[in-house]
VMD Tcl script that draws the C-alpha trace (Angstrom):
set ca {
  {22.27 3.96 6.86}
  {22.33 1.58 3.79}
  {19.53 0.08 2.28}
  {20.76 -3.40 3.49}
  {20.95 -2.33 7.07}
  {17.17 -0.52 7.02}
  {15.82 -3.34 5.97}
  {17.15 -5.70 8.03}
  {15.64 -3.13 11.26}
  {12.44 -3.70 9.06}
  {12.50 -7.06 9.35}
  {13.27 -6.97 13.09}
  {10.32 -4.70 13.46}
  {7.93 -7.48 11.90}
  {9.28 -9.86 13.94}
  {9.01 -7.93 17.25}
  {4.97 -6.85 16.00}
  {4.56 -10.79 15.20}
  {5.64 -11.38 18.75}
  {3.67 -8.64 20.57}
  {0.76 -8.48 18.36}
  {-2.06 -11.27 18.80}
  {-2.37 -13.63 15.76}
  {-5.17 -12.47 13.12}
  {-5.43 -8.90 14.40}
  {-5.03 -7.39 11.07}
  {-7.27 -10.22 9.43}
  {-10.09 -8.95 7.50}
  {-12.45 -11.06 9.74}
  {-12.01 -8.68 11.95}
  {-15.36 -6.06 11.44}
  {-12.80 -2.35 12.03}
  {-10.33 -4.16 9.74}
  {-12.95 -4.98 6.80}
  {-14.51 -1.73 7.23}
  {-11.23 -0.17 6.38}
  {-10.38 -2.52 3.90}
  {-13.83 -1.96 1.97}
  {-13.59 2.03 2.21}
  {-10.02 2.11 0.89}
  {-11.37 -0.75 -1.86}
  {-14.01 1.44 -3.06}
  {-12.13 4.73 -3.58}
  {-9.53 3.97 -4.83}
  {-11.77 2.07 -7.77}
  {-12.89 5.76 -8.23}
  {-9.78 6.87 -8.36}
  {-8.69 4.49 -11.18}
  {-11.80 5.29 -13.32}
  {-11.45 8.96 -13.07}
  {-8.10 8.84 -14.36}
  {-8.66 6.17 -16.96}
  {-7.02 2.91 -15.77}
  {-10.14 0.63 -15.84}
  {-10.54 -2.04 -17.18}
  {-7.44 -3.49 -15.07}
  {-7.77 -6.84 -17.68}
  {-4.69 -5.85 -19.23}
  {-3.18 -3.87 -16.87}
  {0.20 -4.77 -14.98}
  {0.62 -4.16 -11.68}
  {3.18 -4.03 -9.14}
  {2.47 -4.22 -5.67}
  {5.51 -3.05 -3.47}
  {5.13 -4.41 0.19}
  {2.67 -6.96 -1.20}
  {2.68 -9.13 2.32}
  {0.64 -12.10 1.78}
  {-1.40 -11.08 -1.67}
  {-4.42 -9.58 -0.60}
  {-4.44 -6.46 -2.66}
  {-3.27 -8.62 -5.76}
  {-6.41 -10.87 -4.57}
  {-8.73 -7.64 -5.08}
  {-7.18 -6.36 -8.17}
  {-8.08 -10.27 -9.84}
  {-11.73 -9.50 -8.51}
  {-11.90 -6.07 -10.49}
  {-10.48 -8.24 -13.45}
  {-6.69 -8.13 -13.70}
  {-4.82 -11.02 -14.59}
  {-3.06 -13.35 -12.27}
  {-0.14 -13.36 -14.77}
  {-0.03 -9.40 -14.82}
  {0.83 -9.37 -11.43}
  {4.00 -9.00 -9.35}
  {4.23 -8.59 -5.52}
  {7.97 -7.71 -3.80}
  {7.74 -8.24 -0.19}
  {10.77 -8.49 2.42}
  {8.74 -11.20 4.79}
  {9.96 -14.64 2.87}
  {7.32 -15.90 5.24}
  {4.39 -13.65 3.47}
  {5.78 -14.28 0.05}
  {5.30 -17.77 0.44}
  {1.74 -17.49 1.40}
  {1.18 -14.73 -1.18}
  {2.60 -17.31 -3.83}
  {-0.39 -19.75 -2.40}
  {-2.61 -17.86 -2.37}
  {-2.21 -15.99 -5.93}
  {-0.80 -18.96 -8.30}
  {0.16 -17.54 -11.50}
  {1.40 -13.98 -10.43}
  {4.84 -13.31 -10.07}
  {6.74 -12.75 -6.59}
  {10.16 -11.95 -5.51}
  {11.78 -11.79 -1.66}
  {13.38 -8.50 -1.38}
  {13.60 -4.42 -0.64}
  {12.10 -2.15 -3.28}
  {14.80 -0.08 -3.22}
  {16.24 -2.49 -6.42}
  {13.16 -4.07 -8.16}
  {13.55 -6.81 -10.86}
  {12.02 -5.41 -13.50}
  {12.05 -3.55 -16.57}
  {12.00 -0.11 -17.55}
  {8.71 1.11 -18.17}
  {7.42 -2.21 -17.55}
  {4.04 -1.79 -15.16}
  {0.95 0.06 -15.67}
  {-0.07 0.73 -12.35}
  {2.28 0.34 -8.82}
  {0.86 0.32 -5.44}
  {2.02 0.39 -1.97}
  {-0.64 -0.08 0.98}
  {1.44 0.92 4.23}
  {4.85 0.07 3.07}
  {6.66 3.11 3.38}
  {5.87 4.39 6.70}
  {7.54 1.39 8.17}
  {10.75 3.29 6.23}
  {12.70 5.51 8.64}
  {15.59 6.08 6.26}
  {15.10 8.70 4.03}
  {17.35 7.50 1.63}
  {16.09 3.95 0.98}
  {12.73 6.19 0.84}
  {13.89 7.83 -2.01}
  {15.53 4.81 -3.74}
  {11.96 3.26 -3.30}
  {10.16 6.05 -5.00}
  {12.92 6.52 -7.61}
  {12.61 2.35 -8.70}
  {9.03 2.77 -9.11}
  {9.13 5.75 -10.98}
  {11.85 3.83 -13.49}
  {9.56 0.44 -13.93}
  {5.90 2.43 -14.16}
  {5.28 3.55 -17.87}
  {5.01 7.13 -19.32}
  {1.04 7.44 -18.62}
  {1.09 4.83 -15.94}
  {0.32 5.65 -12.32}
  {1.33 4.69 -8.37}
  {-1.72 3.97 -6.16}
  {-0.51 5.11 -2.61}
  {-2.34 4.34 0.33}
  {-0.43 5.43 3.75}
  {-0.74 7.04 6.94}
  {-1.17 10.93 6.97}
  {-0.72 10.72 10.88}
  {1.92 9.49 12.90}
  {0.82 6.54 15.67}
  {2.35 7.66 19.17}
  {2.52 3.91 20.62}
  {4.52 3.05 17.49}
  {7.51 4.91 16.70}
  {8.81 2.40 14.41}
  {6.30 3.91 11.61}
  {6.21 7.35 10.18}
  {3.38 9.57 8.47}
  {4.04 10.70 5.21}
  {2.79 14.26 3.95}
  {1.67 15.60 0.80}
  {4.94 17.41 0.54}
  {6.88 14.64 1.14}
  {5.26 12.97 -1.34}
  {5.58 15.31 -3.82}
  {9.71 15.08 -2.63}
  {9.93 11.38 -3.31}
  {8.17 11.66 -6.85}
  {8.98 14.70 -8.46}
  {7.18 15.61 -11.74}
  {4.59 13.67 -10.97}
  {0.78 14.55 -10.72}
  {-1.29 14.34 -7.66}
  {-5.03 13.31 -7.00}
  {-4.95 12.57 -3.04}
  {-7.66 12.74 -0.53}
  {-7.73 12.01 3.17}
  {-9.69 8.40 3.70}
  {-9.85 5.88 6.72}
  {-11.52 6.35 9.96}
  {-8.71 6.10 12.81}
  {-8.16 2.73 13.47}
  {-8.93 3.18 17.43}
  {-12.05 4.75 16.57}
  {-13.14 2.14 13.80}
  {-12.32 -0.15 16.61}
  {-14.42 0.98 19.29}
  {-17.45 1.71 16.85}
  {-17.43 -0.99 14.08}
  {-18.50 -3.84 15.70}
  {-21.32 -2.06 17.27}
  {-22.14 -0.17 14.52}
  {-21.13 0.37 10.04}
  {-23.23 3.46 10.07}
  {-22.02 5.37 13.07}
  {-18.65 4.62 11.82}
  {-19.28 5.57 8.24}
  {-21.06 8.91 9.70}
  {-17.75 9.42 11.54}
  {-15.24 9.28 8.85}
  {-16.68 11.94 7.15}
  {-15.31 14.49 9.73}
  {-12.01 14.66 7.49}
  {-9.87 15.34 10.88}
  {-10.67 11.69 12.18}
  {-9.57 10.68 8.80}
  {-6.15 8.60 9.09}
  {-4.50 7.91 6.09}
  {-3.84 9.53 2.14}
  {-5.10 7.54 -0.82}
  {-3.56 9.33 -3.59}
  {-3.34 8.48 -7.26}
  {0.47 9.86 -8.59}
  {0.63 10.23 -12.01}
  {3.74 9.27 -14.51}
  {4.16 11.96 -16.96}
  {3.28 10.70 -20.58}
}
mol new
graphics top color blue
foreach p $ca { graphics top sphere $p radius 0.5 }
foreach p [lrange $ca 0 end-1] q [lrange $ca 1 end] { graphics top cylinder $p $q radius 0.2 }
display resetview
């Protein structure tokens, strides 16, 4: 399968999930989604300080899969730079609103598989769910590979992606810690397990934050991999 024919399936797949899913369900309004949202926020600011890459003031950061900006949105409240910041998305429709929404950062229509920018070029890349909606191995790879070439010696990849597959959904696909280590080789690794299961978080959140929060420390109802991947210096 080419890259251009994968992505066009991806782009099917968003539509069909725009279709079947209710509008807003995904929304950080939404008490399970928030909760989520704030867990993932506030870990993966450890993660950055243990390795070193706050203050994000100066940083530049790429954010593959970027949807509609609101990861770039949280990176300008821990202090980056609107103009540091570039979002790829293949939704023209997201882009647009991510361009709204984040005036000043930098945003392009498109697969990651071929990013338009330099070597060595970004401090820190991030994707937030973007590659388990990538069945093709190959355009996997090519993903991983174009990050790799546009993150700096010393730079990093913040990764943030389902550990477990969804049975209703086969259109998505967990990603492993050995896969990982596959689709960036030479890299370092600093992952943990994060997220209570979305139809848990569900169920609980809205009733109650601390049941929830009790519950996603039992590491097996834990979703998802937040994992800091180091660039060789």
């Amino acid at each position: 399968m080419t890259s251009e024919s994968e992505a066009a399936r991806i782009l099917r797949e968003y539509q069909r999930r725009a279709e079947a899913i209710p509008a807003g369900f995904y929304d950080l309004d939404k008490p399970a989604n928030y909760f989520a949202h704030c867990g993932v926020a506030r870990r993966a600011i450890a993660l950055l300080a243990r390795h070193g890459l706050l203050p994000l003031e100066d940083r530049k950061i790429a954010d593959i899969g970027c949807g509609s900006g609101n990861w770039l949105l949280e990176f300008m409240q821990w202090g980056a730079k609107p103009e540091n910041l570039f979002g790829v998305d293949l939704n023209s429709a997201r882009i647009e609103q991510a361009r709204q929404r984040v005036p000043g950062a930098a945003f392009e229509t498109g697969d990651a598989s071929v990013l338009p920018l330099a070597d060595a070029s970004i401090d820190l890349a991030c994707q937030f769910t973007a590659f388990s909606s990538v069945l093709d191995a190959a355009m996997k790879q090519a993903m991983a590979t174009e990050i790799l070439r546009v993150v700096r010696p010393g730079g990093a990849v913040l990764w943030y992606d389902l550990r477990v597959g969804n049975p209703a959904n086969p259109a998505v696909r967990a990603i492993g810690l050995d896969e990982l280590r596959r689709l960036f080789p030479g890299c370092s690794f600093d992952a943990e397990r994060t997220t209570l299961a979305p139809p848990i978080a569900r169920a609980v959140v809205p009733h109650s934050w601390i049941l929830a929060s009790l519950l996603e420390r039992i590491r097996a109802l834990r979703s998802h991999y937040l994992v800091l991947i180091g660039k060789p210096a």
